[in-house]
N, C-alpha and C positions, 0 to 999 in steps of 0.2 A: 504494500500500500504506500503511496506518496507522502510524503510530510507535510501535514497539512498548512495550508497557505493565507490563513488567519486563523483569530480567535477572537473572540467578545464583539461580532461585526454589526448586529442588531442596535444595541447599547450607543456604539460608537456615531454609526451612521444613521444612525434612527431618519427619519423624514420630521421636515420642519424645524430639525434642532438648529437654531440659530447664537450668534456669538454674544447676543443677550443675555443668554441663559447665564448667569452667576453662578452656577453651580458649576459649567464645567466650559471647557478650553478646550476647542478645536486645534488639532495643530498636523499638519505634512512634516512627513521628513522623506527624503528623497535622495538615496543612496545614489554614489558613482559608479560606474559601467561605460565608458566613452560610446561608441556611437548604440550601445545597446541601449541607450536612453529611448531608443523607438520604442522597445517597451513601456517606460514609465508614460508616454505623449499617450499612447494609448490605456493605460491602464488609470491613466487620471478621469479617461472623460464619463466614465460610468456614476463614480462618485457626486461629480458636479451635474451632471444631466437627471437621475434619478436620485439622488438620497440629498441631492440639494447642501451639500460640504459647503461650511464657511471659515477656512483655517484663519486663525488669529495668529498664529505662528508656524514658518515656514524656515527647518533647517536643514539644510544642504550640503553635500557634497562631491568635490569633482564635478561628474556632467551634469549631475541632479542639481547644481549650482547654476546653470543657465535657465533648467524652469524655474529653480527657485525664486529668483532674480525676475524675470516675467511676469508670476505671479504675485509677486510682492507690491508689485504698481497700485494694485486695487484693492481696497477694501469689499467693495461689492463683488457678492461670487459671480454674481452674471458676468463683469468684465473681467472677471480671471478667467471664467469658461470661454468667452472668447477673445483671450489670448493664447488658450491653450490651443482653441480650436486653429489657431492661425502658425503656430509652431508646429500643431499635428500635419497640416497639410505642408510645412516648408520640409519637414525631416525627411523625405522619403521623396522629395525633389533632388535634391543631393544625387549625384550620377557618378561620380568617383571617389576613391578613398582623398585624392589632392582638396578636397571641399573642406573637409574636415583635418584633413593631415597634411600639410604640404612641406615634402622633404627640404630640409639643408640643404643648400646646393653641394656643400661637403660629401652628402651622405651619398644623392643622385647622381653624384658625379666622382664615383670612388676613383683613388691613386693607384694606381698601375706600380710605381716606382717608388723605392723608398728614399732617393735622393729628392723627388718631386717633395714627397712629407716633407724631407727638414729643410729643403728651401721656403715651402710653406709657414715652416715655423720659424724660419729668420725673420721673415715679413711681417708674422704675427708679432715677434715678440717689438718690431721697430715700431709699429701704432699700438703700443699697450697703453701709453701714455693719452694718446690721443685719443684713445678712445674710451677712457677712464675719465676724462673730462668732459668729455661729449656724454655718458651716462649721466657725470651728477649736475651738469646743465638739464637735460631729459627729467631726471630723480626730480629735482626742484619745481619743475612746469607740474608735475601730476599729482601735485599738494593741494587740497582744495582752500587750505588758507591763506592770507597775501603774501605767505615771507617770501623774501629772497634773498638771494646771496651774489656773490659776486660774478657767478658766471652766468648769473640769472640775463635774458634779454635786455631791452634796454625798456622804461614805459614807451607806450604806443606801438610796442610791437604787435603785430594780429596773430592773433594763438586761437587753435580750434577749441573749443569747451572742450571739460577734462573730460568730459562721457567720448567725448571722438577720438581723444587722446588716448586712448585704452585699449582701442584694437590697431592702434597702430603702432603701441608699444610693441603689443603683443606679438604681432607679424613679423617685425621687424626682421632686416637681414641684415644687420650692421656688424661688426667683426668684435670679436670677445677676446677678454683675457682667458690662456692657454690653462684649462687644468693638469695638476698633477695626476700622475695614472698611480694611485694609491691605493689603500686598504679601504680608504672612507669612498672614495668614487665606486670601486666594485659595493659597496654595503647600499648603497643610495640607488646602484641599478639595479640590485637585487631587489630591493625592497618595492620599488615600482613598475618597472615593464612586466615583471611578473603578472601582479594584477590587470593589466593591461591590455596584456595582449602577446601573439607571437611578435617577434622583433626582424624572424629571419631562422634557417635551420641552423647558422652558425653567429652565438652571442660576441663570440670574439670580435668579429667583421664591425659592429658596432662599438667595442673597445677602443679600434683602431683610431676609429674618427672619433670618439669621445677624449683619446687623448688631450685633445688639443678644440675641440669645440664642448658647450654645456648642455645641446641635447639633438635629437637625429631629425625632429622635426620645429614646421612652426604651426601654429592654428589656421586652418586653409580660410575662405572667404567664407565660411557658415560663420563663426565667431563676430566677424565683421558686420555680417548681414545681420546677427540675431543683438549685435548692442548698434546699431543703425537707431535711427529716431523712428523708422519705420515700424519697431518691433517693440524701441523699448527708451522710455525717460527716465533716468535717475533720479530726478530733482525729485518727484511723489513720493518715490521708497522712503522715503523719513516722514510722510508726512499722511501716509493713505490709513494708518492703524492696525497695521498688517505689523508683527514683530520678523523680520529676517533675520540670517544666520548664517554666514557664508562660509563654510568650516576651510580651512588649511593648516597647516605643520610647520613653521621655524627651523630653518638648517641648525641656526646657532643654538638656539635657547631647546631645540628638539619637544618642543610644547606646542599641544592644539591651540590653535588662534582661531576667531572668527570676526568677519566683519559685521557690523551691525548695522539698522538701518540709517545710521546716520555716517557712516563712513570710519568709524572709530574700530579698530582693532580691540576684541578683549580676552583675556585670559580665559581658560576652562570655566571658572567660576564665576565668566560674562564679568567680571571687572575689566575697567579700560586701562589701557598701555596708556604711558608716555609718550606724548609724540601729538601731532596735527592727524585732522582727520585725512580723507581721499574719496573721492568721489566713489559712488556703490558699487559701480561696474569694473574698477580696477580687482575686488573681492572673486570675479567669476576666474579671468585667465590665472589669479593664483592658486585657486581651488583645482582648478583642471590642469596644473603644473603639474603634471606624473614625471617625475626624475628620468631624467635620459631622454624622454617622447618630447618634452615642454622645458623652455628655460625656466629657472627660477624667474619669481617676481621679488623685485624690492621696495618696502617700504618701511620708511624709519629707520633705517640701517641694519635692517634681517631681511634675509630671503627666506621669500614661502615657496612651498611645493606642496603638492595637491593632501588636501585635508583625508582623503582615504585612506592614507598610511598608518593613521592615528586609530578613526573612527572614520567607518566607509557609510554607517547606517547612523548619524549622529544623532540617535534619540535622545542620547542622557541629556543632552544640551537640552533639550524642547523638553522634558520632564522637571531634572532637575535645576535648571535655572529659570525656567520661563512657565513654568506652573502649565503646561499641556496636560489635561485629564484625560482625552480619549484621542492618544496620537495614532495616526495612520501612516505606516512605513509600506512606504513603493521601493521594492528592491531590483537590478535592472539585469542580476546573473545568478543560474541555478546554482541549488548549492552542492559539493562537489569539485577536487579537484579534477579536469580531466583527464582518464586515463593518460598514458603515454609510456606503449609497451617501451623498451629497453635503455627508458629513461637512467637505469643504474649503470649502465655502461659505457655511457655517453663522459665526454672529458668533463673537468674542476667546472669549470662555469658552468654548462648544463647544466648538471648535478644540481649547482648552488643555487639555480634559477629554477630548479624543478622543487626545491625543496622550499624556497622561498613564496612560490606559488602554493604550496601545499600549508605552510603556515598562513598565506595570508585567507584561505579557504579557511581554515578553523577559527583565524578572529571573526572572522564575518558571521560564524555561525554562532557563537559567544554574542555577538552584537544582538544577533536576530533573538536570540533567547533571553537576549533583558529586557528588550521590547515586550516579547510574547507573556513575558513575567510580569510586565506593568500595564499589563491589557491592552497592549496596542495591535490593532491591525497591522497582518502583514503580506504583504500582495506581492509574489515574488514566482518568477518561473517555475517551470518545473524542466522542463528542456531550454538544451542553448538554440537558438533560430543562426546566431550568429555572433563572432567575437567582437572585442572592443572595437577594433580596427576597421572592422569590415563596412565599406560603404556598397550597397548592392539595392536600387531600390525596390527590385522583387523581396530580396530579403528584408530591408525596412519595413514594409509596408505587412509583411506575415508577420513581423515580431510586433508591430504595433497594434493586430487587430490579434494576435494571444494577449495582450494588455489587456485588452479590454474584455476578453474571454474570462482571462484569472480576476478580474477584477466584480465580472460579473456572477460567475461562480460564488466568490464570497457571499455579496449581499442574498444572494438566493439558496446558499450552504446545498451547494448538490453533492450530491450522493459522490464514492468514490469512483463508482459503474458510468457515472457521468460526466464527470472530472478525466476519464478514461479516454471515455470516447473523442472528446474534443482533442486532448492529445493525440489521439492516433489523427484526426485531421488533420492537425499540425504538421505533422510528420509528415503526411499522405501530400500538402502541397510541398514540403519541401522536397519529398523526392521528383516532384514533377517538375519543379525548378531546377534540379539537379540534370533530371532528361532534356528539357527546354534546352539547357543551356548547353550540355555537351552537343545537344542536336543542331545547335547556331554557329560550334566551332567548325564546323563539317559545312554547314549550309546555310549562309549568311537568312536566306528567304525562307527558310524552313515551315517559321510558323506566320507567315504574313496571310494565308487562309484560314487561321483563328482554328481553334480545338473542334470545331463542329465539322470541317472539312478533314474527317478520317483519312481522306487518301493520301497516299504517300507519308503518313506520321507512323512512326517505331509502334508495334503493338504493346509494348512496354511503356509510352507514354498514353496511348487511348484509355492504356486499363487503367493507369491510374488516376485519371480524369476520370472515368465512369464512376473507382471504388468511390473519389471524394464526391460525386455529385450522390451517389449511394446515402452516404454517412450523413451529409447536408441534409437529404430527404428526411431522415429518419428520425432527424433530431427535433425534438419538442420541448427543448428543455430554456429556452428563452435568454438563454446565454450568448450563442451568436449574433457579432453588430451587425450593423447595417450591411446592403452589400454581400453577404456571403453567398445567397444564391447564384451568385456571379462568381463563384470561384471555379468550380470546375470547367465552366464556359470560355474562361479566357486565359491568357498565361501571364505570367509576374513579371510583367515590365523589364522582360529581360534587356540586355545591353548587347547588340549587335558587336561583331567587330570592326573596330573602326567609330563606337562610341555613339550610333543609333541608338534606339529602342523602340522594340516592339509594343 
């Protein structure tokens, strides 16, 4: 039998219960899982469309950091439901991994030669200078209070508001001071890619170029798109009623930090640091800093990296500091590390990386079980659709509408015979995505006559279009969203080669 995927969900989610109620405290919290976040877009929208959620408090981390932030604009559930609704529909717009991930030129463009490296690192080492002033000229602009300092602009210089200033930190391709290749750099990539994601079948390859650069990628145009004015104001977050909580990790001080809704970093125990505040949106790219994937972010003179190293599922924050009575945790990866037959055989770094994965799979499951102890909902897969990394919008769009399956499941507590069956659907499109797809690398036009034109398609993809249109039929149990009768009928937005889609 499955592990079951809440508890106390009546209580929690009752209908009508609004943030009036004095007696109790709505609150999200929203684990990190990089692009598996398509889960959470989807597994939100059941909560706010039927049992009518009004979180008071929203904490975050990693990816769960960019709805959290979202959501946080409005007090009114209406306009969080459509914010979500308008994230739901951008996630799975996304057509390549570069949207979300877009390499290093370092990393895209490996060294052939090891003479090429160390002239690369005579160069590096001549602008360290330079480019350690040009940082805390940058550092200073993304302060949201007036100081400045002496490499500060001059007045009347035109500067974009700090909210614009943030994804262009963040993007940024400008040249770094060279790290040491030490004991602390291998501890800081163990600790993060693992969670993450694959990096590649060999971890060393990435060593190489970590030598001397701070991580393999930068946040591709989604980041960009989603702190846009199009998507998202800071100036509200401090003032909508909504409590946020933007979790990240300290290199130096090795302590959970969070931003809050007014731009102030605070301790575990929500007290504030020293220091000026920063505008809210600078909180998302340090939360989603996964060590080695994301540069650090700096503010007040510590680098952050992603709050999931700490606390991936950051309840105790929304319990024990922010009075949340009946929290609802959206988790975005099954639990489980996954296998990997001859993982012991494999050299030092494997190893270290498999067993690092393997630890960070049992904090998570320690997290999920203090939740489950203080009666929180917990809405969490039960199969992976897809890894952190993977941008695929057939895949997107199945993990988003299992969101909303698990999500509906709870409020309606179906049986495990039922919980069953929708898994094996799951299953049933992904292997037809899998036939789809190898059948595109063979023949770009393959499926441009849509699933109903039999002819010429593998009898191995008919049948399993028939079994899922089977299972759809048969299903009564009011869990499936919108749309689903239209599964078996059409294919997953596969990606042609050459970057089409069907």
């Amino acid at each position: 039998m499955p592990r079951p995927a809440w508890s106390g969900l009546r209580p929690l989610l009752g209908r009508g219960h609004s943030r009036e109620d004095p007696e109790e405290v709505q609150g999200l919290v929203m684990a990190g899982g990089g692009a598996r976040a398509s889960f959470q877009t989807g597994a939100l929208r059941h909560p706010y469309e039927r049992e009518r959620i009004a979180p008071a408090v929203i904490t975050a981390a990693s990816s769960g950091s960019i709805l959290g932030a979202l959501l946080a604009q409005f007090e009114d559930p209406a306009e969080q439901e459509a914010a979500l609704r308008r994230v739901e529909d951008l996630w799975p717009s996304m057509r390549t991994n570069a949207d979300m991930f877009t390499e290093r030129s370092w990393f895209s463009r490996p060294l052939a030669h090891q003479h090429v490296l160390e002239t690369l690192r005579e160069a590096e080492e001549r602008t360290v200078e330079r480019t350690r002033r040009s940082h805390t000229r940058r550092r200073a602009s993304w302060r949201t209070d007036d100081a400045e300092d002496e490499d500060a602009p001059a007045a009347g210089d035109e500067r974009p508001a700090p909210q614009e200033r943030t994804p262009a930190l963040a993007m940024a391709e400008a040249p770094v001071e060279p790290l040491e290749f030490n004991a602390d750099l291998v501890h800081q990539l163990m600790v993060g890619l693992p969670r993450f994601g694959r990096i590649g079948s060999d971890p060393t390859a990435a060593f190489r170029g970590l030598e001397s650069n701070r991580s393999l990628y930068r946040p591709g145009p989604l980041l960009e798109r989603l702190l846009s004015r199009d998507f998202f104001h800071s100036e509200p977050v401090g003032s909508s009623g909504v409590a946020p909580r933007c979790a990240f990790v300290g290199l130096d001080s090795g302590e959970p930090r969070s931003m809050r809704e007014d731009g102030r970093i605070v301790d575990r125990d929500d007290r504030p640091l020293d220091g000026p505040g920063f505008d809210v949106a600078m909180g998302t790219p340090a939360s989603c800093s996964v060590p080695g994937v994301f540069e650090p972010v700096e503010m007040n003179g510590e680098w952050y990296v992603d709050g999931g190293i700490r606390e991936n599922v950051p309840v105790e924050a929304a319990i024990k500091n922010l009075g949340v009575t009946r929290p609802c945790a959206i988790i975005s990866s099954p639990p489980g590390a996954a296998p990997n037959p001859g993982a012991g055989r494999g050299g030092v770094l494997s190893i270290l990386f498999r067993v690092e994965s393997i630890r960070a799979d049992e904090s998570e499951r320690d997290e999920i079980a203090y939740a489950r102890a203080a009666g929180a909902t917990v809405i969490e897969p039960e199969i992976l659709v897809h890894d952190a990394m993977t941008i695929d919008p057939g895949l997107l769009s199945i993990n988003r509408d299992y969101g909303r399956i698990r999500a509906a499941e709870a409020v309606g507590e179906a049986p495990c015979e039922v919980q069953g069956v929708h898994r094996e659907m799951i299953r049933t499109r992904l292997r037809a995505w899998r036939l789809g797809k190898a059948l595109l690398e063979t023949d770009p036009h393959a499926l441009d006559a849509g699933p109903d034109a039999t002819r010429g398609l593998p009898d191995e993809l008919i049948g399993t279009k028939r079994a899922l249109r089977a299972m759809v039929e048969r299903d009564d149990g009011g869990c499936l969203p919108a749309g689903h009768d239209d599964w078996w009928s059409r294919f997953e937005r596969h990606r042609r080669p050459g970057g089409a889609h069907v």
